[in-house]
C-alpha positions in Angstrom: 0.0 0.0 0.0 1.3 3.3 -0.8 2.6 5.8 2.0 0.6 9.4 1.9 2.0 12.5 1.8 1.1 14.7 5.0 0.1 18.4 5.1 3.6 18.9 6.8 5.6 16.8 3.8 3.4 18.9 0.8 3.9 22.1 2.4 7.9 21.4 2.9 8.2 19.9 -0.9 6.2 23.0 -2.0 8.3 25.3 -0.3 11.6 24.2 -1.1 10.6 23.9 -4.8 9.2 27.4 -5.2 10.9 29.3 -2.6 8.0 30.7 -1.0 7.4 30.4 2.7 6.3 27.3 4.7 4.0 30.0 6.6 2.8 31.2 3.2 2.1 27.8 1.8 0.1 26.9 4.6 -2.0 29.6 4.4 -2.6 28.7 0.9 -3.4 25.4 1.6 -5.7 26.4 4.6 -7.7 28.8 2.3 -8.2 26.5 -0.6 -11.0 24.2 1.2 -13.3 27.1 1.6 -12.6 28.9 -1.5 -13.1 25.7 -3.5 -16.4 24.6 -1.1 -17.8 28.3 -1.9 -17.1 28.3 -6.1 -18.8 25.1 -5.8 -21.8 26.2 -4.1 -21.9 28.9 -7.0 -21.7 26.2 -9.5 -18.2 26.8 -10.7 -15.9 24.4 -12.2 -11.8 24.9 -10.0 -8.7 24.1 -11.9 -6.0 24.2 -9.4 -3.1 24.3 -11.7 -2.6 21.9 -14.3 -3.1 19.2 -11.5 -7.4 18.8 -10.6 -10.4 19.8 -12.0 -13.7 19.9 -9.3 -16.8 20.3 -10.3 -20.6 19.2 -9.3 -22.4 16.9 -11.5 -26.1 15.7 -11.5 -26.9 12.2 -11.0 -30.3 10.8 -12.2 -32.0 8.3 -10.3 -31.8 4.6 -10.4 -31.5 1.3 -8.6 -28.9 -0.3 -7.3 -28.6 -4.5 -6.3 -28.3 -5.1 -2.2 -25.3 -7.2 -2.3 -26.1 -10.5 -1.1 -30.1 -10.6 -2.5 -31.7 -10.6 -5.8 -33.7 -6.9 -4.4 -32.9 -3.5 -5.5 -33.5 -0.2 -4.1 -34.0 2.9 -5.2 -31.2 5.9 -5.3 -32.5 9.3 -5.3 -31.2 11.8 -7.7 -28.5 14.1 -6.1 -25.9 16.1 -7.2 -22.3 14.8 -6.5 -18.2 16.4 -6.3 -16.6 15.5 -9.4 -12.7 15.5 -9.1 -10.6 14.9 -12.2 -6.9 14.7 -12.5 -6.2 17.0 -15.8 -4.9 15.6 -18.5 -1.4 16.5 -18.8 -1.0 15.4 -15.0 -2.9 12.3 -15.9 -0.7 11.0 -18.3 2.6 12.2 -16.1 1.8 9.7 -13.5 0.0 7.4 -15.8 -3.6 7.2 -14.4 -5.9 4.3 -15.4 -8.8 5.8 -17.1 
């Protein structure tokens, strides 16, 4: 199983690589949720960088199996977060589409 990068790991990487402040790149990081979680509410699609794409999507209504019977229930139509690596980034670290 792959090992994840902490907050702590990103911001050092990020800082040594661009020369900008760990303080700085915290902040970033710490004002990205809400920024992102307010665009959404608006219905905007976020591009961070050439990295991810988020967006909300609607979802019709359906049925799905209960695993372990032959019933179905139904799902409700909702809308959903959509995150998508970008393309470029995609193929960098060779996603599985």
């Amino acid at each position: 199983m792959a090992k994840n990068l902490t907050k702590d790991e990103l911001v050092t990487r990020l800082s040594e690589t661009s020369g900008v402040s760990k303080t700085d790149i915290k902040a970033v990081l710490n004002s990205l949720k809400p920024v992102v979680t307010q665009a959404l509410k608006e219905d905007l699609t976020v591009k961070v960088g050439d990295v991810v794409t988020f967006g909300m999507v609607d979802r019709k209504a359906t049925t799905a199996p209960i695993p372990g019977t032959k019933d179905r229930i139904d799902v409700p139509a909702c809308r959903a977060l959509k995150c998508k690596a970008v393309g470029a980034f995609q193929k960098e670290v060779k996603v599985v589409k």
